[in-house]
N, C-alpha and C positions, 0 to 999 in steps of 0.2 A: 158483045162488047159490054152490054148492062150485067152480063153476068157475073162477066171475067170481077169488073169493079165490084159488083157485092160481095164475089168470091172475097177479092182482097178485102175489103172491108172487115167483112167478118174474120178475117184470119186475123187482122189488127186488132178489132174489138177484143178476140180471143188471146189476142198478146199482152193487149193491155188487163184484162180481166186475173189472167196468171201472174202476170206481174201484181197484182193490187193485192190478191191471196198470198203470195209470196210474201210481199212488205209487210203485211199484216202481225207476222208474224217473227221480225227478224229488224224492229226500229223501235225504240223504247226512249222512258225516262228511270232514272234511277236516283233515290235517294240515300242517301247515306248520314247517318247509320242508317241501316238497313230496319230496323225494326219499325211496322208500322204505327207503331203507338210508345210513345217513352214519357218517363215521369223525369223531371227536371224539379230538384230545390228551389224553391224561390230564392232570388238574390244569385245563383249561377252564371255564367255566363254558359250560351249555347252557340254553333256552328251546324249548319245542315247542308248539306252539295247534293245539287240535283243536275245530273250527269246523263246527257244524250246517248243514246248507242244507236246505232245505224249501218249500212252495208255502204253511205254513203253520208257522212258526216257534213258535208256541206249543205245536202240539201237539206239540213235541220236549222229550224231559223235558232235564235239565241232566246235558251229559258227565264223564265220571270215566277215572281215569286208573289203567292196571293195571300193575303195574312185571314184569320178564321170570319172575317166578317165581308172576306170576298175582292179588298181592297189588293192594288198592287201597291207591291212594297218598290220604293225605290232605291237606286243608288243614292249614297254617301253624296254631299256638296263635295267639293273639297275642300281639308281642312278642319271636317268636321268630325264626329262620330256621336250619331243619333242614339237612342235605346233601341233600335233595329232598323236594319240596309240592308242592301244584296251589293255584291260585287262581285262583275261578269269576269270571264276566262273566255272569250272568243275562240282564243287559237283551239282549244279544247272542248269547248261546247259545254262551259262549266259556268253556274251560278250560285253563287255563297249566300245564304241566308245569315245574319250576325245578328242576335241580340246579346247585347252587352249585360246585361242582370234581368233576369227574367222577372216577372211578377203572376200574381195569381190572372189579373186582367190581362195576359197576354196569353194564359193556354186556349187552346184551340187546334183547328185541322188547319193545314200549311199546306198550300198547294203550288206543284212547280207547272207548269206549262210551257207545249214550245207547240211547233207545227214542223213537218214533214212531205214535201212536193203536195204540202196544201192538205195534208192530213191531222189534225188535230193527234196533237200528245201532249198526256198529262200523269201527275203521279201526287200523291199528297202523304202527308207524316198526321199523327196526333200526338197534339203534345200537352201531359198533362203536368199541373205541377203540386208540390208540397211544399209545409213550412219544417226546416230540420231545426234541430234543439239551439235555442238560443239563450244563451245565460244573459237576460235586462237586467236583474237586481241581485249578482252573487260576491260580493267582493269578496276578493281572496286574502283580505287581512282587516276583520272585524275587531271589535273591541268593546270588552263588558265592564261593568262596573260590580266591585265585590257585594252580595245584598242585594240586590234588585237583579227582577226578571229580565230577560234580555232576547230575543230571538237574533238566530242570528238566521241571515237574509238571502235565499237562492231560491230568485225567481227564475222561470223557466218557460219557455215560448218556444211552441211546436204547431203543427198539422200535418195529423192529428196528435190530438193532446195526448204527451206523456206522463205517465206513472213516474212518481220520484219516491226515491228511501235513504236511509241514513247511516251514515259510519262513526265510528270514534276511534280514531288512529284503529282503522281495521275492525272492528269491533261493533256489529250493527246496533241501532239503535232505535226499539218501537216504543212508540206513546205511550204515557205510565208513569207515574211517580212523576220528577221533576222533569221528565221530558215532554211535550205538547208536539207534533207533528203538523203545523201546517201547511196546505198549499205554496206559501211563498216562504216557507221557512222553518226552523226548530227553536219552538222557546224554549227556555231552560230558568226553571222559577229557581229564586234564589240562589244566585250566579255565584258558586264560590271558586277559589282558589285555583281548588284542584281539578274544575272547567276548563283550567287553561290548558289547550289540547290543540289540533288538526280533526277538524272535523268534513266530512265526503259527502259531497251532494251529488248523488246518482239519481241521471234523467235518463228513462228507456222508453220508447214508440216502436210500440209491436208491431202496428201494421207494415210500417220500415224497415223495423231491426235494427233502426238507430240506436245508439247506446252512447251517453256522454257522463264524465265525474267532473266535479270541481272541486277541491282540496281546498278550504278556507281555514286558514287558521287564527284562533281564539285566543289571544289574550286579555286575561280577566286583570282589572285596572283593580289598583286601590285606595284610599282616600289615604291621604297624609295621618301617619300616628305618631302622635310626640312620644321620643324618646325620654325617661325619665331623667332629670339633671335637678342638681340645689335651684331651690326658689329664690336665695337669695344669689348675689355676689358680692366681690368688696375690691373695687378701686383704689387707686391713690391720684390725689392730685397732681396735676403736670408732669403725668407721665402717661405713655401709649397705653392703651388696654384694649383687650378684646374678648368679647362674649359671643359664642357658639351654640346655633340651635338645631337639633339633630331630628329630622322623622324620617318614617320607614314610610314609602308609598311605592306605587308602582304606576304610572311611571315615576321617577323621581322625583320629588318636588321642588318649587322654588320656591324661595322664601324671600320676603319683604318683614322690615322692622320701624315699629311707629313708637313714639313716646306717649305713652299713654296720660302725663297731663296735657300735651298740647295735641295730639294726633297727628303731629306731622310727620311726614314717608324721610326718614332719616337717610333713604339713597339717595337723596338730592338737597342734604342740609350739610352747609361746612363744617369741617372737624369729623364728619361720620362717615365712614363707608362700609356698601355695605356686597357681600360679595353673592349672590342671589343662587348662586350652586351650590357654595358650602353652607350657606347660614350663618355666615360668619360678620359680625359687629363690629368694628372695630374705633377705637375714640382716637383722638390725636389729640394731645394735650388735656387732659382730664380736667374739667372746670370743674367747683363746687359745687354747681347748679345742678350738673350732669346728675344728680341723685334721683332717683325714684323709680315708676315702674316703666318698665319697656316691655312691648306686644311683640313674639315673633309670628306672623304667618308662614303658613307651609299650604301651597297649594298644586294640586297638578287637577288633570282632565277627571278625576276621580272625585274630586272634591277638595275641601281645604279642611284646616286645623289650624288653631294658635292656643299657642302659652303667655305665661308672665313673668315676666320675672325680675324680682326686685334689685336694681342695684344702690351698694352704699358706696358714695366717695369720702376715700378715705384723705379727709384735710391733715396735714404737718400742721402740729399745734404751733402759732406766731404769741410770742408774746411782745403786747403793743401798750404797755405800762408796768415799771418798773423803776420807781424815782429812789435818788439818796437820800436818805432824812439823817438829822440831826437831835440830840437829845444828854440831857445832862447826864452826870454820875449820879447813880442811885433814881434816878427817874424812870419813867417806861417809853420803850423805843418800840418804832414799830416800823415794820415793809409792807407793802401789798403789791402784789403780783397777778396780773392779770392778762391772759392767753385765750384765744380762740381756735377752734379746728372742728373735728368730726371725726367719730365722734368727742364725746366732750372731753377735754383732756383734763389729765389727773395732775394738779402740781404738787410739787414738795421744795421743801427747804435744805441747802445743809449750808453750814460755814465753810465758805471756800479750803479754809485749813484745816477742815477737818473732814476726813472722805467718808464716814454716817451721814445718811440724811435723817434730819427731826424727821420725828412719825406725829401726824396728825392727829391733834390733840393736846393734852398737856405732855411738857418736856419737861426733866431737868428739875424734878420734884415741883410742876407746876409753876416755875420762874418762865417758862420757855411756853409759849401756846402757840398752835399754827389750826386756824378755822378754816374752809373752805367753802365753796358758794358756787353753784352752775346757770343757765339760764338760755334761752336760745335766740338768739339774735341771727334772722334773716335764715340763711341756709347754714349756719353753720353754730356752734354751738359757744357759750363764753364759759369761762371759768375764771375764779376771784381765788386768790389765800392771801391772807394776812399772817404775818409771825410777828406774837408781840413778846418783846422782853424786857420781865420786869426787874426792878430793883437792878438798874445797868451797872455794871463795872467796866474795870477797861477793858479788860480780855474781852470782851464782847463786841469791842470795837473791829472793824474789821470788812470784810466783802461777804457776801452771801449769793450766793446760786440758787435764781429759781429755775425749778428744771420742770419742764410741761410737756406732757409724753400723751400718748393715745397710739392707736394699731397704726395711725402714719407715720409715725416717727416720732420727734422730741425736739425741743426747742430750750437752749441756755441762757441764760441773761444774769450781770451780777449787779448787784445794787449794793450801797456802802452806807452802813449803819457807823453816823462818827458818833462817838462816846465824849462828850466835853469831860473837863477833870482839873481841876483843880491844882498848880506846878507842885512835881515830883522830882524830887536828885536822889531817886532810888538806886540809880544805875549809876552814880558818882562816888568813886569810892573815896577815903579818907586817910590818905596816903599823905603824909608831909614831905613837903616841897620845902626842898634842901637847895642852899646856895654857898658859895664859901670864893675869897678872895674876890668880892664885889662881883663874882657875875650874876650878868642879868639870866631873870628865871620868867617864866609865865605861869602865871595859877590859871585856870580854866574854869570855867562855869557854864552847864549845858543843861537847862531846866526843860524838862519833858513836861508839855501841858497842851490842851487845845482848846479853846484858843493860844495861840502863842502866848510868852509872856514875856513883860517887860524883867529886864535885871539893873541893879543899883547895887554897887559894893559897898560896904562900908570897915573901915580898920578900928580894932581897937573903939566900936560901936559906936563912933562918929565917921560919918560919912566920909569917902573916901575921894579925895580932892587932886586931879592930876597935879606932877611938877615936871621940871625934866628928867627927875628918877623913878617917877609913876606915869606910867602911860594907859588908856584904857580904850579896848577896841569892843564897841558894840553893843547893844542895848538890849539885846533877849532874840529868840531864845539861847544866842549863844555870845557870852562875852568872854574875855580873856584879859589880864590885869601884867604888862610887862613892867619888870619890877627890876633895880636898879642900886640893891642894898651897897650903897658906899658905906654905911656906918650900921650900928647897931639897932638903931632905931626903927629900922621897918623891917624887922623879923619881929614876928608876931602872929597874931588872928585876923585870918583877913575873913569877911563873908559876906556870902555873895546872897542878895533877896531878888527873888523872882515873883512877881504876880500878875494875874489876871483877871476876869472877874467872875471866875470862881474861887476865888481865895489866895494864898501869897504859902509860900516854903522860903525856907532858906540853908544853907547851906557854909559848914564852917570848913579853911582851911588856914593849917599849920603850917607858916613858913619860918624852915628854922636855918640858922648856922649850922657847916657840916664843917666836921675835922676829921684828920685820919684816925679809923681805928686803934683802939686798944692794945693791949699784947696780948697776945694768945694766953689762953687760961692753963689748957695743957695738952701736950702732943702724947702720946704713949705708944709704945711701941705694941702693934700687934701681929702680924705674920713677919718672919723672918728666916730666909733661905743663906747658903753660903755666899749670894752672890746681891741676894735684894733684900728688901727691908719692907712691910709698910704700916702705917702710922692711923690710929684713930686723933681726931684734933677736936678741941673742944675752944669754938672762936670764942673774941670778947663780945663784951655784951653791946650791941647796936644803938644806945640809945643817944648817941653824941654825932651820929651818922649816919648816913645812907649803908645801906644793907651790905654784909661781907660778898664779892664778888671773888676771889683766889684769893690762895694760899702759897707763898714762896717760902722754900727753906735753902738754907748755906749748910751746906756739912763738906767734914773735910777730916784729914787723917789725924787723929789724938794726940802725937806728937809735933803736930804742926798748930803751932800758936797765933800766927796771922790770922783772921778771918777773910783779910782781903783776898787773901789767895786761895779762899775755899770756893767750890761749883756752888753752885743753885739750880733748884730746878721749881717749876711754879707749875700749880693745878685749879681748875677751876672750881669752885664752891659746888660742896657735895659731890665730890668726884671721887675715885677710889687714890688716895695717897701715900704715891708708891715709888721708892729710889730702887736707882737698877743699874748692875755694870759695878758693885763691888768686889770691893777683894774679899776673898775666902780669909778668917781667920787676922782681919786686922779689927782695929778698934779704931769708929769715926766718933764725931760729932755732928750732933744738928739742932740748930735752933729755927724757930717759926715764927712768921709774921701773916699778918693778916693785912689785905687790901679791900678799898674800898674804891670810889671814884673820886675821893680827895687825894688818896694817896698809898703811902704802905704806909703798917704802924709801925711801932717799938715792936724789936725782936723781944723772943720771950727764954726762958731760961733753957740753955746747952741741957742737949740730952743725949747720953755718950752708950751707943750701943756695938757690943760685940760679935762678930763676925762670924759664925761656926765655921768647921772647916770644910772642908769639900766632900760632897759624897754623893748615891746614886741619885736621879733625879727626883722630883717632887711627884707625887702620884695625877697621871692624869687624868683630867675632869670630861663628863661629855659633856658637848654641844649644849645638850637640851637638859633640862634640868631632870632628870632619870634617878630614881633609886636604884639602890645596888641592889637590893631585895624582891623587886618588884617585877612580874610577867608583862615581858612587851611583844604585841602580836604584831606579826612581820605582813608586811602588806602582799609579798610573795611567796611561793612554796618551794624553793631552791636556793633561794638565797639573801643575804642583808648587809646593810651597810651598816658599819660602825663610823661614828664621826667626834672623833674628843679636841679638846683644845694641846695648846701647847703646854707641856708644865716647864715650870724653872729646871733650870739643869744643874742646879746645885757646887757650881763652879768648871763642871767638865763638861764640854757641849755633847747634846744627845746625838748618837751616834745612826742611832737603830731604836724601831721597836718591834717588839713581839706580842702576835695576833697569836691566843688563842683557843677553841671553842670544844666541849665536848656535851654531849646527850647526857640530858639529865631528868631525875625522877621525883617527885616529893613526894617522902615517904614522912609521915608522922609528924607532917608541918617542916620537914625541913629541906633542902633539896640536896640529892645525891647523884654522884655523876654513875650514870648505869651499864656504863662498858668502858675502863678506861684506855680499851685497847680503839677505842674511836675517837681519841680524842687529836686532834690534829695539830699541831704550832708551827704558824708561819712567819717570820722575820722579812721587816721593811723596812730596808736600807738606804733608810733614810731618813733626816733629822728632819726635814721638813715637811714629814706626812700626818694629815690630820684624818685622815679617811681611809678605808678600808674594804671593801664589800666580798664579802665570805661568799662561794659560790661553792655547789654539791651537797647541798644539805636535803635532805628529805623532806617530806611535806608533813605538816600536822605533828611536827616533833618540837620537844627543848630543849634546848640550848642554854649551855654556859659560858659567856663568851669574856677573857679577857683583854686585855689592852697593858700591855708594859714598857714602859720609857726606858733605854740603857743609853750610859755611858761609861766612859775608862772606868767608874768607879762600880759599875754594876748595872741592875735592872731595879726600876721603882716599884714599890708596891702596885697590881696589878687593880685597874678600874674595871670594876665586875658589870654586866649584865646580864639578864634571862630571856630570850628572846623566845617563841613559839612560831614558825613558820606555817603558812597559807597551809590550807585545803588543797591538793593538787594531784597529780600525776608523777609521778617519781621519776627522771630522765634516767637516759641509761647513761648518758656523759655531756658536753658540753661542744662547739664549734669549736674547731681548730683556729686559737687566736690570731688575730689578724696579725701578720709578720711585720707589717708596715704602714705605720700612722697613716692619716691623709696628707698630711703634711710631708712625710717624707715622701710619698708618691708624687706629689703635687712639683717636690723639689727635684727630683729623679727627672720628670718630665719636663721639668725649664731647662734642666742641665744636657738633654737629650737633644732639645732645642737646639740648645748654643752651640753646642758642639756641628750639629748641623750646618749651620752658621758660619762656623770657622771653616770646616771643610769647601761649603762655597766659597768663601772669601777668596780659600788658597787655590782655588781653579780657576779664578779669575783673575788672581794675583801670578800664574804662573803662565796662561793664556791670552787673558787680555791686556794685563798691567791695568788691570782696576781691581778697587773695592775698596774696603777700608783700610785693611794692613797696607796696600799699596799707598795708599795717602799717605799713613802714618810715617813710613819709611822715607816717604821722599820727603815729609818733612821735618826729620831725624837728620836727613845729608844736606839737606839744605840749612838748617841753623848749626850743623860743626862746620862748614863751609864755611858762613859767613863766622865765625869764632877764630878759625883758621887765620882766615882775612884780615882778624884787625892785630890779631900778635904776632901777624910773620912766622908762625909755627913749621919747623924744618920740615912738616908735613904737607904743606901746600904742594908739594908738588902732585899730591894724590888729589886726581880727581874724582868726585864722589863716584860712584858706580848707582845705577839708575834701580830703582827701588829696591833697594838692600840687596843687589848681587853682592856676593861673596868672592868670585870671582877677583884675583890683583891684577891691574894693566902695568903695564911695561915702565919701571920707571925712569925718567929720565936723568941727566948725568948726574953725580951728585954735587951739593952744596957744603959750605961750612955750615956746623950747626949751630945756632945763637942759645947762650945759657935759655938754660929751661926754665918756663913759667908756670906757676902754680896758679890755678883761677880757684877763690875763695866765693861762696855765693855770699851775698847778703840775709844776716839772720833776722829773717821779718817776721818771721814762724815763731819764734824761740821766746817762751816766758821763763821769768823767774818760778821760783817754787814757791809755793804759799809759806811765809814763815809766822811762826807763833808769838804774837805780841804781847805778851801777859795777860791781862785780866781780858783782852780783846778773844785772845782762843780761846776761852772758856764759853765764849757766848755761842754756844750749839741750839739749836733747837733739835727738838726728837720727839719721835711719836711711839708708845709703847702700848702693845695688844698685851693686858694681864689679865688672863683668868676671861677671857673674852670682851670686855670693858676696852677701850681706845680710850686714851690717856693724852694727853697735850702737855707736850711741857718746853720751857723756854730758858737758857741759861742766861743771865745778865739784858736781858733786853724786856720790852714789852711780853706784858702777859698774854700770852697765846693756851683758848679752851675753850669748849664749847657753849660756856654760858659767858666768859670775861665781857671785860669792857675796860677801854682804857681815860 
């Protein structure tokens, strides 16, 4: 029995012992990753899984996690996350080790642990760590200043420590000359320009095989350089202005502006602004003060710069004294004129009426002086002229202009130089003052002086004492003496004294008695045509009267012995006198009288002239006063106008004249016509043409051109010119003349109108019974109706038919017919005929164009002419 038990015993022991060999061999821990030793970065974060295997997973208790000083690491709180925890996986027999950023103080050996039906299981990692390349001090956008050294800055942080080297956009870079290679960086002695680059900071750790670059790139700054610009500048007063300061920098600069006597920052003073990106200054209303120097700064991260620069304000000269003065004749006068501005302004003188200005200095042979004078008062500057002139007369009297000018502008002012003087009746002429049949006259007296002056008349050199046929209006400087001659006695010397208290004038006037004219001295016959007559007159002599005003003469046929029943006809003094509308080949009479404003004279002796008899016209005269001999260039190169007067027609009215012109040569001083196969004549059919215009002539040629008057009796001697046509182009012909005036188109087209017009009319006159013809009609039958109506006319029984039908209605029975009546209208229209009253028909007036002169003449009535008077 004890055996059987040991037997079993030991077959258990034996079970159990296999079984322990077995296990041995077939239950583990496992980490992962797998490798027993790893280098970790510092600042990484890491994960490790320590992973049970077994034939029998539950009997593995749950792994834990020993950190390298032996400690068990724990689960996370919740909530939380430490720099290192484990977190279990039961269901799997799983354990996570988690540090969140590793550090140097956390390498070490890492151990997982579990147990096994009471068997110890364990497994561990090592973990080592390093530091990889860390850029502390590389910024990747440095900045130099042009001129000074500068390093630029990549710092670099490793374990173990890296090797670092250098690039320039690709391009390596070893120590030497202006480059310096240090640890934390690369100087570069005097920084220029062309530094500004991309420059590569390469950090490598061999023992890693880390490799990192940094790309920084250099821009080299510059300080502000003033742009070159004028030192000075030039303003105007009250007005905007603006001053611009330019520098080159890098980076751009800004600019600030101070006034260099007060220092103060003009971006924050009224009136200035200032714009800090352009440089730009700008004034608002320009004060005078605003003068002097202004500081611009130009600054950036580089450095700064400033300029100066001086400005002038330019002041509009004012002038602020400028008085009238007063000063005798022959004495010395003087102005002073004085204006301020900036700068100083320049005056001058001239007399308003005369557009020279005096020039500074003596004028005027030294009579005339103008001094000038400057000075500076406050911010702006003064300026003085005086003009003095000596030995004054009057013309010196008058306004004077002082004109004050400088680079602002100008300024006018007029000041009055009065000339005192002494009374003058220079300007009073000495004309006697004529009266007749007691009318009253005024003598005048207008004494020029300054001061004014008093006047006193006196007659016949005792003072001149009103009555009621002397009346006297006014005491200087203007009087007037109305005068009243009933009788003889106050025609005479009247004069008139004016003074003041520069001295006294006086002045005489003749008042005389006026009676009509004299008889003419002698008329004489000088042109004389079949049909006209005219007359040189030599009047009587004026001294018994007012001046000759017309001449009227009576003429009449030589057998006719009446003078009452002879024409007149009357011309105004100095005029061309000329009778017209005679008979060819009779013999008149005419006597002459002379008028004045008393009256007409005595005729003067009959002067009996014969009539030639009729023949071709008188030669016509031009326009303009042309020689016959003489080269007249034509303002055109194809053609000209001729233009003559009328000539007399020597009893047969002119009918016709004839134009005309041929090419001609001066040969040996005299002119020859040089192809008479060119010469052309044209007839204008017409008495009343005075104009002409030749057209198809050549350019740069001449011309002979006549002009002939005809009638019944022939052609008049021809009125010669030479004419020379323009420089031109020679046409080959002319425009096909216009067929129809404007006027007659203009009439064509009313007429086009109207008829339009009517044709409406009649379509509504035949359609609607309107328009105007319908109006008109009916009331046409409406007033013979009622005519009808009041004489019982045996036509009543027609009733009118409705707007002028034509149509007859039916007449009804008939009637007796009553004697017929004649309707007479009333002559309310109807004048008599003008009949001829004797001496009354002769009274024509007429207007006669001779020889181009306009002629006024008058038969039996008032004189009518361009100078008369009655």
């Amino acid at each position: 029995m004890r055996s059987h038990r040991a037997r079993a015993i030991g077959v258990a022991a034996l079970a159990v012992l296999l079984a322990t060999i077995t296990g041995c061999s077939s239950q583990t821990l496992r980490i992962f990753p797998m490798p027993k030793q790893q280098t970790v970065a510092v600042g990484k974060s890491v994960v490790l899984t320590c992973q049970a295997e077994a034939p029998d997973t539950a009997l593995v208790s749950q792994p834990q996690w020993r950190d390298p000083k032996g400690l068990i690491i724990n689960e996370a709180a919740a909530g939380t996350r430490p720099e290192i925890y484990t977190e279990p996986m039961p269901a799997k027999q799983l354990q996570y080790l988690y540090i969140s950023s590793i550090t140097t103080a956390m390498a070490g050996n890492y151990t997982c642990e579990a147990t096994y039906t009471n068997m110890p299981l364990s497994a561990s990692v090592v973990l080592e760590t390093f530091v990889a390349i860390t850029w502390t001090n590389a910024n990747e956008n440095q900045y130099a200043t042009k001129g000074k050294n500068y390093k630029i800055m990549c710092e670099v942080k490793a374990e173990p420590a890296p090797s670092v080297d250098w690039f320039k956009e690709g391009t390596s870079i070893v120590s030497g000359g202006r480059y310096v290679i240090h640890a934390n960086g690369l100087l570069i002695i005097n920084v220029q320009e062309s530094d500004d680059a991309t420059y590569t900071c390469r950090a490598v750790v061999i023992q890693t095989g880390e490799l990192a670059e940094r790309n920084i790139k250099l821009e080299v700054y510059t300080a502000p350089e003033m742009e070159e610009r004028e030192t000075k500048v030039e303003i105007k007063e009250g007005e905007s202005a603006s001053i611009t300061c330019k520098a080159r920098g890098k980076p751009p600069p800004t600019y600030s502006w101070i006034k260099a006597s007060t220092r103060e920052n003009l971006g924050t003073t009224a009136r200035f602004g200032v714009d800090e990106i352009k440089g730009l200054l700008t004034f608002d209303r320009v004060e005078a003060g605003d003068y002097g120097k202004y500081i611009c700064s130009a600054v950036n991260q580089a450095g700064h710069n400033e300029t100066e620069i001086e400005v002038e304000v330019l002041v509009r000269p004012r002038i602020f004294e400028l008085f009238n003065t007063t000063a005798a004749e022959n004495t010395e006068g003087r102005l002073e004129c004085k204006a301020t501005g900036r700068p100083v302004p320049r005056i001058s003188f001239r007399k308003l009426s005369n557009a020279d200005r005096f020039l500074n200095g003596p004028n005027d042979d030294g009579r005339i002086n103008i001094e000038t004078t400057s000075r500076q008062t406050g911010d702006q500057m003064e300026s003085s002229a005086v003009i003095t002139v000596s030995r004054l007369n009057r013309t010196d009297d008058g306004l004077y202009e002082c004109v004050a000018e400088n680079e602002g502008g100008e300024a006018r002012k007029n000041g009055h130089l009065t000339v005192q003087f002494r009374p003058s009746f220079e300007h009073m002429n000495n004309v006697p003052v004529w009266s007749w049949n007691a009318q009253p006259v005024n003598i005048s007296c207008i004494a020029e002086s300054i001061p004014n002056a008093t006047i006193k008349w006196k007659f016949h050199d005792y003072d001149l004492v009103e009555t009621p046929h002397v009346r006297i209006y006014g005491s200087g400087p203007i009087s007037y003496v109305t005068i009243t001659p009933i009788d003889a006695s106050l025609y005479g010397t009247y004069k008139c004294i004016a003074t003041n208290a520069l001295g006294e004038a006086e002045h005489i006037i003749q008042m005389r008695q006026a009676f009509p004219p004299g008889a003419v001295v002698q008329a004489r016959q000088d042109t004389i045509t079949a049909t006209s007559v005219s007359f040189n007159i030599v009047g009587p002599p004026e001294d018994m009267g007012p001046p000759i005003e017309a001449y009227t003469v009576q003429f009449k046929e030589n057998g006719n012995f009446d003078w009452n029943l002879a024409m007149n006809r009357t011309w105004s003094a100095n005029s061309l006198y000329i009778v017209e509308n005679l008979r060819p080949m009779f013999t008149y009479d005419f006597r002459f009288a002379a008028i004045n404003r008393v009256g007409v004279g005595s005729w003067g002796a009959p002067v009996t002239v014969i009539m030639p008899r009729r023949s071709p016209p008188e030669q016509p005269k031009w326009r303009e006063s042309l020689s016959s001999e003489s080269l007249i260039h034509g303002k055109y190169a194809d053609r000209y106008e001729l233009q003559w007067k009328i000539p007399a027609d020597n009893g047969e009215p002119i009918d016709m004249y004839d134009v005309s012109y041929c090419p001609v040569l001066k040969v040996n001083g005299k002119w020859q016509v040089s192809a008479p196969s060119d010469c052309v004549t044209e007839e204008l059919k017409s008495f009343e043409a005075i104009s002409y215009e030749i057209r198809g002539l050549r350019p740069d040629t001449r011309y002979r051109m006549h002009v002939r008057a005809h009638n019944a009796l022939g052609f008049s001697q021809p009125a010669q010119l030479y004419v020379q046509t323009a420089l031109g182009v020679e046409r080959s012909g002319f425009a096909t003349p216009q067929l129809l005036s404007s006027g007659a188109i203009i009439g064509l087209a009313l007429a086009g109108v109207f008829i339009c017009l009517i044709i409406v009319d009649l379509l509504l006159l035949c359609f609607r019974r309107q328009g105007v013809i319908a109006t008109l009609c009916g009331r046409r039958v409406k007033k013979h109706s009622d005519d009808e109506a009041k004489l019982g006319s045996l036509y009543g029984w027609r009733f009118p038919l409705p707007y002028c039908s034509t149509k007859p209605r039916a007449p009804p029975s008939p009637a007796p017919l009553p004697p017929p009546v004649k309707l007479v209208s009333t002559p309310t229209d109807e004048k008599e005929p003008l009949k001829d009253t004797g001496d009354d028909g002769m009274k024509r007036n007429s207007s006669v164009e001779f020889d181009g002169r306009r002629v006024y003449a008058t038969s039996g009535g008032p004189i009518i002419g361009k100078n008369s008077a009655v």
